[in-house]
C-alpha positions in Angstrom: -7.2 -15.0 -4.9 -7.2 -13.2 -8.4 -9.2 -10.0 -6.9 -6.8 -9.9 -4.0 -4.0 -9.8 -6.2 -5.6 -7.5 -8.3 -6.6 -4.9 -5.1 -3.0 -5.2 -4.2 -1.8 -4.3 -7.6 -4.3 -1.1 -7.2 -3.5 0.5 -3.8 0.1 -0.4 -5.3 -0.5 1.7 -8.5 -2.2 4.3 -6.6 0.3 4.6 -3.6 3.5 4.7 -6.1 1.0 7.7 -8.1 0.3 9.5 -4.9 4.2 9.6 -4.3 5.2 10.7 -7.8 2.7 13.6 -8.1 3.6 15.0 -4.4 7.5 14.0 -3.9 9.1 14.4 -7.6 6.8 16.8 -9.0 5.9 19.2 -5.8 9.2 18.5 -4.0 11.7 17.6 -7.0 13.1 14.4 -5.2 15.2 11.5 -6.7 12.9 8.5 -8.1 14.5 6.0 -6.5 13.6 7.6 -2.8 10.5 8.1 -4.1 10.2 4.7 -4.9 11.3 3.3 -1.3 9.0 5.9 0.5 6.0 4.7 -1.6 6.9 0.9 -0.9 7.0 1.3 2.6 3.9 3.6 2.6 2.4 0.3 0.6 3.4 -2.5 3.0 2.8 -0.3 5.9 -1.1 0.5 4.9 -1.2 -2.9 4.0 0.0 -3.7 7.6 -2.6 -1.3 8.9 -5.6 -2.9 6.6 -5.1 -6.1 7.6 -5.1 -5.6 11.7 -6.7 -1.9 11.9 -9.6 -2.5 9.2 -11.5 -5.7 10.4 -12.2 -4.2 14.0 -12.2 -0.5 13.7 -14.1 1.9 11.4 -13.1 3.1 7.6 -12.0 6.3 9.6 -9.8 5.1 11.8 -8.1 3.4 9.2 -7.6 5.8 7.2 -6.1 8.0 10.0 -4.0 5.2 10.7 -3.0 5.3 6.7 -2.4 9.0 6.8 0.1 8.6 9.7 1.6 5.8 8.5 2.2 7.0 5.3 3.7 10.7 6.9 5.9 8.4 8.9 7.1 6.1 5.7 8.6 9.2 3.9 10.0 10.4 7.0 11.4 7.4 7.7 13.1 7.0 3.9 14.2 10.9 4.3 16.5 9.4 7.6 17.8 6.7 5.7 18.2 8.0 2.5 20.6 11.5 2.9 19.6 12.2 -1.3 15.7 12.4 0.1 15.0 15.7 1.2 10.9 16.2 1.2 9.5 19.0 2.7 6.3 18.8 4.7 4.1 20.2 1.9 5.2 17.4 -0.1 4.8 15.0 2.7 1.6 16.1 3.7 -0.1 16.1 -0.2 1.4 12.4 -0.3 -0.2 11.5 3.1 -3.8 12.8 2.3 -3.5 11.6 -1.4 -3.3 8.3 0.1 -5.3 8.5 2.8 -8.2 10.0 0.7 -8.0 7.2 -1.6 -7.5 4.7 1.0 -10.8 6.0 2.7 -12.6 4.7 -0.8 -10.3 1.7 -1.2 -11.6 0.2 2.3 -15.4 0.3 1.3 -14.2 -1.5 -1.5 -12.9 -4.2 0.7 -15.3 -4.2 3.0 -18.3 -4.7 0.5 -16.2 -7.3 -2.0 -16.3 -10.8 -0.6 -13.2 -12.5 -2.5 -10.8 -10.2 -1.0 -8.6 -12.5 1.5 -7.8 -12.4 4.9 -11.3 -11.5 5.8 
């Protein structure tokens, strides 16, 4: 359980990263937009890791990650009237993420303590 928690904590770290770099810095947007775009990115890759991962390839995850994670910001940007990305800014988030995410699933599909399997 303590590696699962800990790979969670990561693609956390690295998804709220990927947001901040591409959303504030790129696209000047509030942080607390930010935040809410990156959390939904994280839960919805998480979503997608869990059902896509286990019977597709790497790739096809991480395409699934990339459109997810597109989505999550445009989905926070309809929600949210302060969170006004452009799609520069939401495409750098996307492939941040999804070119991490390509990495993070060989890690999970080499490491044997990561649950659900």
């Amino acid at each position: 359980m303590g590696k699962t928690v800990s790979a969670l904590f990561v693609k956390f770290i690295y998804t709220m990263g990927a947001a901040w770099i591409a959303l504030r810095y790129i696209d000047t947007n509030p942080g607390m937009s930010i935040f809410f775009s990156a959390a939904l990115a994280f839960v919805l890759n998480y979503v997608a890791d869990i059902i896509i991962l286990p019977s597709r390839s790497s790739l096809m995850t991480t395409a699934a990650d990339f459109i997810l994670t597109f989505a999550s910001a445009y989905i926070v940007s309809l929600l949210v009237p302060q969170f006004n990305p452009n799609l520069i800014g939401v495409l750098i988030f996307a492939l941040i993420v999804a070119a991490i995410e390509y990495f993070f699933h060989s890690y999970l599909m080499s490491e044997k303590e990561i649950e659900p399997k």
